[in-house]
LUMKELO-231085 format. One line per 5 residues: for each residue x, y negated, z negated of C-alpha. Coordinates in steps of 0.02 Angstrom, whole numbers, always signed. Example, Ala and Ser with C-alpha at 12.3 -4.5 7.8 and 13.67 -1.06 7.14 Angstrom:
residues 2
+615 +225 -390  +684 +53 -357
This chain:
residues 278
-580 -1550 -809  -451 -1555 -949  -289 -1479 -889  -193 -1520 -1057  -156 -1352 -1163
-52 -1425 -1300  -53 -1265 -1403  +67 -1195 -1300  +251 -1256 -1229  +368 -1186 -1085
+469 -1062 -1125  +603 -1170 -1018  +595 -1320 -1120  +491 -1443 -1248  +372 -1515 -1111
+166 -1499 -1112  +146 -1389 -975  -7 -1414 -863  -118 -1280 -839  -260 -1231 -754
-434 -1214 -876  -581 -1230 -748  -627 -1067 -649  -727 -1207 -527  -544 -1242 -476
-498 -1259 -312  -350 -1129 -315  -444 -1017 -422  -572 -1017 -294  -453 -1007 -147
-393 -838 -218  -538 -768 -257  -580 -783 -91  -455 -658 -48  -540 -519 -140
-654 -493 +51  -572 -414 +184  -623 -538 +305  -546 -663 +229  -365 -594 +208
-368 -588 +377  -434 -772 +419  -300 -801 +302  -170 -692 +329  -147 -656 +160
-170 -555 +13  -167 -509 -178  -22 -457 -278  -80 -424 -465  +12 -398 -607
+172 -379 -655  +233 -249 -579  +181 -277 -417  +267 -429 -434  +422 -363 -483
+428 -242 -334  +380 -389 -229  +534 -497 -308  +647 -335 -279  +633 -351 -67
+628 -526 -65  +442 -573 -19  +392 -752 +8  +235 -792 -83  +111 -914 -56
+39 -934 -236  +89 -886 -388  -23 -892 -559  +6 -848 -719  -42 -870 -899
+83 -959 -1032  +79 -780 -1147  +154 -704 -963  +262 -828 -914  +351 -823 -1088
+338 -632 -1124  +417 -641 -929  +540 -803 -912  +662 -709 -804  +531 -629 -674
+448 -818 -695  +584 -893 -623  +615 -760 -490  +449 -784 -427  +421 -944 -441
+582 -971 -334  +506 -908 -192  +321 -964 -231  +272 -1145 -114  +157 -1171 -276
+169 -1114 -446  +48 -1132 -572  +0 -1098 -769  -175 -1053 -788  -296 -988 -930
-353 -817 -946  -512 -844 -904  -470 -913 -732  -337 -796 -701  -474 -687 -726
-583 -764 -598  -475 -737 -480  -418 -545 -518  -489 -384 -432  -467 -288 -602
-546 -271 -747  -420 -313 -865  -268 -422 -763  -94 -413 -865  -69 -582 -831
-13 -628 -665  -71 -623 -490  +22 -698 -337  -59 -733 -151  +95 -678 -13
+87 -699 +186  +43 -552 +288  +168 -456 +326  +243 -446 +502  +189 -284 +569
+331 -159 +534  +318 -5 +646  +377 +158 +612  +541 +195 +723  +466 +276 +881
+601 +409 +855  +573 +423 +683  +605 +609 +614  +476 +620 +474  +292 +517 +511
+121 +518 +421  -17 +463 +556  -197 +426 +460  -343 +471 +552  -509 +338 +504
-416 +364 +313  -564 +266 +199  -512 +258 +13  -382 +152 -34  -318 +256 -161
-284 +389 -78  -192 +273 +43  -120 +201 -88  -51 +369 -161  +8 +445 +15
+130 +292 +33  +176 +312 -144  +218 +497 -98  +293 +478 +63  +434 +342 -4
+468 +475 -120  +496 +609 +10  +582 +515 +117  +457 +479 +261  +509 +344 +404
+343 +286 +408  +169 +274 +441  +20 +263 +547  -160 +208 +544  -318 +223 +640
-409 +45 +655  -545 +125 +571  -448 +144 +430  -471 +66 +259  -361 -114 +270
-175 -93 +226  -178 -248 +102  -332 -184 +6  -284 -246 -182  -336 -46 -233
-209 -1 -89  -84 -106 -151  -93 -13 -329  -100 +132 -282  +55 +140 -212
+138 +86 -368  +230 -41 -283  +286 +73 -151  +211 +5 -44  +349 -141 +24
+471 +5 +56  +379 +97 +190  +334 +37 +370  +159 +39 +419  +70 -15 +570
-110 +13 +645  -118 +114 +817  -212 +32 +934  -181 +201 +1046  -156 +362 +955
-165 +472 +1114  -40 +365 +1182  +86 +376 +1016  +84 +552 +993  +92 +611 +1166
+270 +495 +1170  +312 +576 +1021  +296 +751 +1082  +378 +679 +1268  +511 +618 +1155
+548 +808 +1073  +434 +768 +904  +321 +899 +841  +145 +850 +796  +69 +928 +650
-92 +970 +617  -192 +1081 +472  -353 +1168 +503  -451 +1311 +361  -438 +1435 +521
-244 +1398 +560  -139 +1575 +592  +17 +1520 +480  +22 +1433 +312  +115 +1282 +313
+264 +1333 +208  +283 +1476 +375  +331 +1290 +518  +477 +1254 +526  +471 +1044 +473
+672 +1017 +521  +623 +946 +685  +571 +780 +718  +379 +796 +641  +243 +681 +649
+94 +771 +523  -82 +728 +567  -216 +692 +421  -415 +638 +427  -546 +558 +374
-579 +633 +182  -724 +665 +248  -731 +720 +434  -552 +750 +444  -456 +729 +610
-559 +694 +756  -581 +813 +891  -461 +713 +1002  -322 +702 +873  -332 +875 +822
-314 +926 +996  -144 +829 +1033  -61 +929 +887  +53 +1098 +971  +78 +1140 +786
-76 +1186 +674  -54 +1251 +480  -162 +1315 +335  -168 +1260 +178  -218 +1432 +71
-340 +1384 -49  -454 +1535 -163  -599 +1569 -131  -742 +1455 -140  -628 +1307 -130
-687 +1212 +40  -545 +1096 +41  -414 +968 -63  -391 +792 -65  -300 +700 +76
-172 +677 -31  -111 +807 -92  -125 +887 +54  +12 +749 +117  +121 +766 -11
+109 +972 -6  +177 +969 +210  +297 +818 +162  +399 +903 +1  +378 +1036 +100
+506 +955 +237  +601 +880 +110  +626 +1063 +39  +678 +1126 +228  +785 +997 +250
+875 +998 +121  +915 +1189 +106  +1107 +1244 +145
């Protein structure tokens, strides 16, 4: 394999750098691997791509594993370079055809970096404002409810373990890089959570087509934990029935239903709006 790439220097100095030609690589390889579910978690790893991801993930400190990039990236980007290769074990310059190979998307900007899971970081048991995900499967509508609940304000959030994967690269996205700011945890025991919840003075919220009130009509300056479902199926039977508050969504006729998130977004500006009223 020739590794030379004379055509182009560092944008830190004069010397050849050494990049990485061959998609057979080893590292390419390595992170490709991460693009399956199963094996970001025999790793206990996952994908950041492009830049900024990268710059969000620079912005809370993240350690990362890997970090890959082409020479047009890494001199259209010397600053965030350095920044991220600081905390990076292994940096490396690469063509764009392997950074390719080892991209989810169709048309990578340029940089993708491999970071260690995450420890789990719970939403405060107390917490005043919660999302709690019920079997949630597309991971850009996950993506876009953590996107939307930073942006309200929520503590945090909660999944199902049938849930689409928190570190899906689509996920990851999604959230616009929102996605370091919020904690997030699986429930191994929803029944169990949001009965403490209510035990602990918390509301939980549910919305159902045959709800009395529309949702605007709760009052969302308690302590609220709002229930959402499977896009689907929505919430299961069990779920649904641990809620003491249930809302509508009014919707004109002919219109079954609305995405997941919106729906999120419409009950958590909603509490923002309550909450922030004189």
């Amino acid at each position: 394999m020739n590794n030379e790439y004379p055509e182009h220097r560092l944008a830190t100095g004069d010397a050849l750098p050494t990049i990485i030609t061959s998609t057979q690589n080893p590292l390419v390889k390595s992170v490709r691997r991460l693009h399956q579910a199963k094996e970001r978690h025999q790793e206990r790893a996952f994908l950041l791509e492009g830049t900024h991801l990268l710059q969000e993930a620079c912005a809370v400190d993240l350690a990362l594993e890997v970090l890959c990039a082409t020479v047009d990236w890494q001199q259209q980007h010397p600053e965030l370079w350095q920044q991220a290769s600081a905390r990076a074990t292994r940096s490396e310059l690469v063509s764009a055809p392997a950074l390719a190979a080892m991209a989810t998307t169709v048309h990578p900007d340029g940089v993708i970096a491999v970071a260690p899971r995450r420890e789990t970081l719970q939403p405060p048991p107390n917490a005043h404002l919660t999302l709690f995900l019920d079997r949630l499967q597309d991971p850009g509508n996950l993506g876009t409810i953590i996107r939307t609940a930073v942006a309200a304000g929520a503590d945090g959030l909660w999944l199902t373990e049938q849930s689409v994967e928190l570190e899906n690269p689509k996920v990851l996205r999604a959230s616009a890089g929102q996605w370091f700011r919020l904690p997030m945890a699986i429930c191994q025991h929803p029944i169990e959570l949001l009965h403490n919840y209510r035990q602990q003075g918390g509301q939980v919220v549910a919305t159902s087509m045959t709800a009395a009130i529309d949702y605007w009509q709760l009052d969302f300056t308690p302590p609220t934990l709002i229930l959402l479902g499977n896009e689907g199926g929505g919430l299961s039977p069990e779920l649904l029935a641990t809620a003491d508050r249930i809302v509508r969504v009014p919707m004109a006729t002919g219109v079954e239903s609305l995405n997941v998130s919106i729906t999120a977004a419409l009950l958590l500006y909603e509490a923002r709006r309550q909450r922030q009223s004189p």
